[in-house]
Residue, then its C-alpha position, 0 to 999 in steps of 0.5 A: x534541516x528541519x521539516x518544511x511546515x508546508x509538508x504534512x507529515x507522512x506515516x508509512x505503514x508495512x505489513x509483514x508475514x513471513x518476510x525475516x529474509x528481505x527485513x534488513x533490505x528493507x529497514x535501510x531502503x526507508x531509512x535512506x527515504x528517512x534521510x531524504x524525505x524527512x528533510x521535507x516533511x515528518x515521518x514515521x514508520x509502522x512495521x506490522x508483524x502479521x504472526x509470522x513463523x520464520x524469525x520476522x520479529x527477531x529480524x526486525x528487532x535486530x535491524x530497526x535503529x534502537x532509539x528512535x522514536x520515528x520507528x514503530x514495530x507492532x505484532x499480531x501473535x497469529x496471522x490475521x491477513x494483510x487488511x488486519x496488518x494495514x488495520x492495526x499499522x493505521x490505527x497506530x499511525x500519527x500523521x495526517x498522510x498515511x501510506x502503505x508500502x509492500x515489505x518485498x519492495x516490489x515498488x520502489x520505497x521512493x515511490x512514496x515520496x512521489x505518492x505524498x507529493x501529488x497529495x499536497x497537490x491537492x489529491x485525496x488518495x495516490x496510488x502507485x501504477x505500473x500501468x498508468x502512462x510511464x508505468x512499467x513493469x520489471x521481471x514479473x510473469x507474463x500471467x500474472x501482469x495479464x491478470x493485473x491488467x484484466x482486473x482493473x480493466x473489469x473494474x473501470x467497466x464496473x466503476x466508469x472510472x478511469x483509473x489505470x490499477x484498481x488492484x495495487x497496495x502502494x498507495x498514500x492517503x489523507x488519514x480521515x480518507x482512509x477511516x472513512x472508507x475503511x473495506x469489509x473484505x480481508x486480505x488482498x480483496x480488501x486494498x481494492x475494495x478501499x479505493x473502490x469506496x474512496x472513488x465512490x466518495x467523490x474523492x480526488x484521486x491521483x495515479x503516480x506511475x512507478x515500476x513493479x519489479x519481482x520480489x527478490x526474497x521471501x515468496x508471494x502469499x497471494x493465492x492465484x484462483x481464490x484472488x480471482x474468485x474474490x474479485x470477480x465477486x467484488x466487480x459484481x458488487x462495485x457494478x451493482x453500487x456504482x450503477x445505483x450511483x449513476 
C-alpha cells in the first residue's frame, strides 16, 4: 500500500549520547512504526549520534537496515548537548512534519503517530503530555514527575497558557514552525524554550496525552539542580516577554 497523498510526509529525529545498550530496542521499535504508519504517510529517520563514548555509532551501524534509504544516521565527533543533536537531525530533515523522539523510549514510538495526526488536523505543533487529561505516568520517581509537574505549572503562571507540559521533547511540528522558532539556550532548556517561542507566535498547539515510563537502558544525562536553575531562569524570561506581549 503506498502512502496516502493526503498525509504529509513525517521526519522523525533521534538524538543519542551514550545509548549503545537500548539501540537495537530502539531501530526495531520505529521500524514497526515504519511498517504502520508508512502505509499512511513517508517517513524517514534521522538517528543523531551526539559524540558518544560507549560504541552508540558501531551499535547503530549494526542495527539500522543496510539499503535503505528512509534511514539516516549523523555523527557529532564530541558531545555537543541534546539542542545541538536535534539542530543538526533537523536540518537534515526532508519532510514537511518533523518530530523529535527521546532514544530511551520513555514514550512510546507510537506516540508520534498520534502526534502527526492532530497535525493534519490543522494544529502547528503536538507535543506528547503525561499530564494532560488521559496522560499517565509509569515507573518514574515520585520527585522527579513532582519537578515535571511544578515547571509547567510555573510556565502556565509565566506564559497564561494553558498548556499542561511546557518541558517534554516528544513532540511534532510543521518544519517552517520549527526554523522560525528555533531556541538560543542549549540542551534540555532548549526544547522548552522552542515551544515557549512557538505559543509566543500564536501558533496552534495541540497536547496529545501519552505515557512516560522509566527508561529501561542507559542513564538519564539530565542534571537535577543545574535543570532547575536553567528553568527558573528561563520562567523569569517568558514572564518578562509574555507580559510585554499582553
Amino acid at each position: 500500500m503506498s502512502a496516502s497523498s493526503s498525509h504529509r510526509g513525517l521526519s522523525i529525529v533521534v538524538p543519542m549520547y551514550d545509548e549503545a545498550e537500548g539501540v537495537a530496542t530502539l531501530v526495531a521499535r520505529l521500524s514497526d512504526f515504519v511498517a504502520t504508519e508508512g502505509a499512511r504517510r513517508p517517513v524517514e529517520l534521522i538517528l543523531v549520534d551526539d559524540g558518544s563514548r560507549d560504541g552508540t555509532w558501531d551499535a547503530l551501524l549494526a542495527a539500522v537496515p543496510a539499503g535503505d534509504a528512509r534511514w539516516h544516521c549523523l555523527r557529532h565527533p564530541a558531545n555537543r548537548g541534546l539542542t545541538a543533536a536535534l539542530r543538526t537531525g533537523s536540518d537534515a530533515a526532508t519532510m514537511p512534519l518533523v518530530a523529535w523522539l527521546d532514544a530511551d523510549l520513555s514514550y512510546e514510538v507510537a506516540t508520534l503517530g498520534r502526534l502527526a495526526e492532530a497535525l493534519d488536523g490543522g494544529a502547528a505543533f503536538a507535543t506528547a503530555s503525561c499530564h494532560a487529561r488521559g496522560g499517565r505516568i509509569d515507573g518514574v520517581s515520585w520527585f522527579r514527575a513532582w519537578l515535571s509537574r511544578q515547571a509547567s505549572r510555573l510556565y502556565r503562571i509565566a506564559t497564561g497558557h494553558r498548556v499542561a507540559t511546557f518541558t517534554c521533547m516528544v513532540r511534532a511540528q510543521e518544519r517552517e514552525v520549527l526554523l522560525a522558532t528555533w531556541p538560543e539556550r542549549a540542551g534540555f532548556l532548549g526544547v522548552t524554550e522552542q515551544m515557549l517561542r512557538v505559543l509566543a507566535r500564536g501558533a496552534r498547539v495541540a497536547e496529545v496525552p501519552a505515557t512516560l515510563r522509566a527508561r529501561r537502558t542507559g542513564r538519564s544525562k539530565l542534571r537535577v539542580l543545574r535543570a532547575i536553575r536553567a528553568h527558573l531562569g528561563l520562567v523569569a524570561a517568558a514572564r518578562r516577554d509574555f507580559s510585554r506581549r499582553a
